[in-house]
C-alpha positions in Angstrom: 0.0 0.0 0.0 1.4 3.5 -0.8 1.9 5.8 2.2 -1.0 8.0 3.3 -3.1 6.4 0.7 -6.3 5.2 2.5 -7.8 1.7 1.5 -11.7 1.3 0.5 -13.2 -1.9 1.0 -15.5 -2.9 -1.8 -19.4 -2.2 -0.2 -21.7 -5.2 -1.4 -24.7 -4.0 -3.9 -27.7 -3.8 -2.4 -30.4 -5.9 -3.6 -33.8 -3.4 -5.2 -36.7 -3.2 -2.3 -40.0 -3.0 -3.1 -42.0 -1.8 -0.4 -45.7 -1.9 -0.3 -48.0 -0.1 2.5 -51.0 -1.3 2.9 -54.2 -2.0 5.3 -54.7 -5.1 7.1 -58.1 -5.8 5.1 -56.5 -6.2 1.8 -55.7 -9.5 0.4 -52.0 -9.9 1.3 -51.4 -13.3 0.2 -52.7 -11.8 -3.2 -50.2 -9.0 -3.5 -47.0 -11.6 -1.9 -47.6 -13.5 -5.3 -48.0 -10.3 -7.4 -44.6 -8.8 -6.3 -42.5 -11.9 -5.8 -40.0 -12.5 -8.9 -38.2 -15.8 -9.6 -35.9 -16.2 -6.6 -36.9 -13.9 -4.6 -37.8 -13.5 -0.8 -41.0 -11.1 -0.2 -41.6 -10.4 3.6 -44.4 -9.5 5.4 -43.8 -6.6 8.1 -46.7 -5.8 10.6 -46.9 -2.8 11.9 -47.6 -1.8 15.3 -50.6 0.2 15.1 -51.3 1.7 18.9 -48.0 3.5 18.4 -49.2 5.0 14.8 -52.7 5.7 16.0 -50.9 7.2 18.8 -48.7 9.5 17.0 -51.0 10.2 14.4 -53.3 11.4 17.2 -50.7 13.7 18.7 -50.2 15.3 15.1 -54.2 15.8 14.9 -54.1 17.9 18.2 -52.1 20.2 16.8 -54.6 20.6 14.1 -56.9 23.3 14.7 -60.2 23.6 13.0 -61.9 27.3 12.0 -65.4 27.0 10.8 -67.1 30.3 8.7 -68.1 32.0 12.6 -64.6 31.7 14.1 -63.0 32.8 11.0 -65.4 35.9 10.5 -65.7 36.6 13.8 -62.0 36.2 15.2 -59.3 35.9 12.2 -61.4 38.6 10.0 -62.1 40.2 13.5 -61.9 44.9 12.3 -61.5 44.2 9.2 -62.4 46.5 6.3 -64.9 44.5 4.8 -65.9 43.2 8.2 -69.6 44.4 7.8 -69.9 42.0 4.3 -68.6 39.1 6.0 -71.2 39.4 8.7 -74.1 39.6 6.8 -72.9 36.3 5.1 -72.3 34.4 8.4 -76.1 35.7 9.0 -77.1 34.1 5.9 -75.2 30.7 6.4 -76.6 30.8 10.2 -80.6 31.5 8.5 -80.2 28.8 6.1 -80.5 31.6 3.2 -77.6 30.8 1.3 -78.0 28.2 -1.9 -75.2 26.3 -3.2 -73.9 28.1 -5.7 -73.9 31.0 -3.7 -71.5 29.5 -1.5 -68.4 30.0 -3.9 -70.6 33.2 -5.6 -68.5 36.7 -5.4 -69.3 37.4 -1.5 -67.8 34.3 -0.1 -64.8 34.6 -2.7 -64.0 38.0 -1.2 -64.3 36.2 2.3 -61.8 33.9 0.9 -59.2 36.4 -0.8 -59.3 38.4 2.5 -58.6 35.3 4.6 -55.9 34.3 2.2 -54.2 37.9 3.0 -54.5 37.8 6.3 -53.2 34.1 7.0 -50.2 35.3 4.8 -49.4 39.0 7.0 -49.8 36.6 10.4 -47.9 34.0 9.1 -44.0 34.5 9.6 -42.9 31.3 8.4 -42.7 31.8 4.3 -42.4 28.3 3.5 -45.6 27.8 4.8 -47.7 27.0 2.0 -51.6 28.2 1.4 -53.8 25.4 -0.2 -57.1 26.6 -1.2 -60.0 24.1 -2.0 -62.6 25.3 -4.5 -65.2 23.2 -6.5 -65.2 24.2 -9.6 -62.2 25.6 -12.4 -64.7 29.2 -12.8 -64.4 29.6 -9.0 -60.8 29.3 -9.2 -60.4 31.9 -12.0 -62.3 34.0 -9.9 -60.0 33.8 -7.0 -57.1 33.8 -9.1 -58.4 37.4 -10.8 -59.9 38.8 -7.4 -56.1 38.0 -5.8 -54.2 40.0 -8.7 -56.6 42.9 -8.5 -55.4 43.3 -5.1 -52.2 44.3 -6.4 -53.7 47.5 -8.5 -53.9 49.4 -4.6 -51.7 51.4 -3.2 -51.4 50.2 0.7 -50.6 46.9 2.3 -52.9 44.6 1.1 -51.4 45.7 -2.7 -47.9 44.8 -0.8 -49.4 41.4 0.6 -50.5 40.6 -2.9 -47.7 41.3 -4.5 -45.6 38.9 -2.4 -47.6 35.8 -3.4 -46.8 33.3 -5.9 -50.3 31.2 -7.6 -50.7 28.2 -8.7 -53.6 26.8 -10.4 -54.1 22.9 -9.9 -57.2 21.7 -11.6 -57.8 18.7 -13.9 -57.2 20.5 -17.2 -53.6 21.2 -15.6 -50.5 18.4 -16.3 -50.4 17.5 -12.7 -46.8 16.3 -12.9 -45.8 19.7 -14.6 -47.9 21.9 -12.3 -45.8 19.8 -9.1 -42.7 20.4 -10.7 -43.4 24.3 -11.3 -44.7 24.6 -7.4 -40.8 22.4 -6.2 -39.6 25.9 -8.3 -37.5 28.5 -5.8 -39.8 31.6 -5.5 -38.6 34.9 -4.5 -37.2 35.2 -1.0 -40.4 36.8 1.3 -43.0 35.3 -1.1 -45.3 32.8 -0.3 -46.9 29.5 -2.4 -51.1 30.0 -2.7 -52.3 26.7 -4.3 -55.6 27.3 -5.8 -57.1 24.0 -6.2 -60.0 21.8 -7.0 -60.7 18.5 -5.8 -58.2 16.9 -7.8 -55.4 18.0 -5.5 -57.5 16.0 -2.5 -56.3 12.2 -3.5 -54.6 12.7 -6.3 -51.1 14.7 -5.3 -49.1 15.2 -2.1 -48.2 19.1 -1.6 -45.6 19.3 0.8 -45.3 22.6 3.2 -48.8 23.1 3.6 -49.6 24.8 6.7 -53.5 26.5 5.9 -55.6 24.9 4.2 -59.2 26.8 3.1 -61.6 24.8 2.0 -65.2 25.8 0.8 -66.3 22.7 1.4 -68.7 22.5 -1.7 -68.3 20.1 -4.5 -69.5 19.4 -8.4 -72.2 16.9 -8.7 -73.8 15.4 -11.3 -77.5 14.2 -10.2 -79.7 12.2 -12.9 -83.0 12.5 -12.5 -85.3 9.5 -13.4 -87.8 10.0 -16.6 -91.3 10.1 -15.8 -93.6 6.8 -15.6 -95.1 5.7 -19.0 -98.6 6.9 -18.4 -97.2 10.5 -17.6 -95.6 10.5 -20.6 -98.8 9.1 -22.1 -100.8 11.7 -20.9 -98.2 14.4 -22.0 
């Protein structure tokens, strides 16, 4: 051996792992077969659930939960359009408030002014904004009533300024919109997801720390054709 030089002993290759997570109700025996290869060993590893239910449990209490009253009544608490968002926590509480007027232009403003303030309180930059809407017109509205922000001259126009948005629908390449939102933004500027449901099974977003959700949803409803003797008598 030359002097000084320092010996490396050859590391064995690890073999490739496969490794499956799954529920105790599926068929295991089923998915041994499917992943064993010729000569190969596939193990089953049981997990000790108390201690995940535990921790999971833990994480949840740190988890805090704002419904439309809390929000309008503590988070929006003196704010400038306080007297709007009041009359439509009135409306939610009198039952006057259809569907569709849930995402309409006076709950959009509820949500862009939420979306400011979360982002003035919150000093942590990383921290992500996921916004859940139900439908890709809601979104554009959001999307255009967030950018007219930035035509003011105060704060909010500041606020506005400093946040980066990105749409995530189903028209959208999921797999090019993840890899624009791993992108570095400008230092001081914050990530606003503006999402539909799409984003709720089908994608992991990492650094999400509020999450707004509207809490409606798309449905398509069929509605059965009238009996033959209606029709007759039509």
């Amino acid at each position: 051996m030359v002097p000084g030089a320092v010996a490396a002993a050859a590391e064995p290759e690890l073999p490739s792992i496969k490794l499956v997570l799954m529920s105790a109700t599926a068929n295991v025996e089923r998915y041994k077969s499917y992943f064993k290869l010729p000569g190969e060993h596939v193990s089953l590893i049981q997990c000790d659930m108390e201690n995940i239910s535990s921790a999971i449990g833990q994480w949840l209490e740190t988890v805090k939960h704002l419904y439309l009253d809390k929000v309008v009544l503590d988070v929006l608490a003196g704010h400038p359009n306080s007297v709007q968002h009041l009359g439509l926590l009135q409306q939610h509480k009198e039952g006057a408030i259809t569907p569709q007027q849930q995402v309409d232009h006076p709950m959009q403003m509820l949500v862009r002014d939420l979306i400011i303030r979360l982002h003035q309180q919150e000093r942590d930059h990383d921290a992500v904004i996921l916004v859940f809407l139900p439908t890709y017109r809601a979104l554009e509205l959001q999307h255009r009533l967030l950018n007219q922000l930035k035509l003011r001259i105060d704060e909010v126009a500041e606020a506005a300024e400093s946040l980066e948005l990105f749409p995530l629908h189903s028209s959208v390449d999921i797999d090019e919109a993840m890899r624009s939102m791993q992108l570095t933004i400008t230092p001081g500027h914050r990530k606003v997801i503006l999402a539909t449901n799409v984003a709720e099974s089908s994608v992991t977003i990492p650094h999400v720390k509020h999450v707004i959700d509207a809490c409606t949803t798309n449905q398509v409803s069929v509605i059965e054709s009238a009996q033959p003797q209606d029709q007759a008598r039509r």
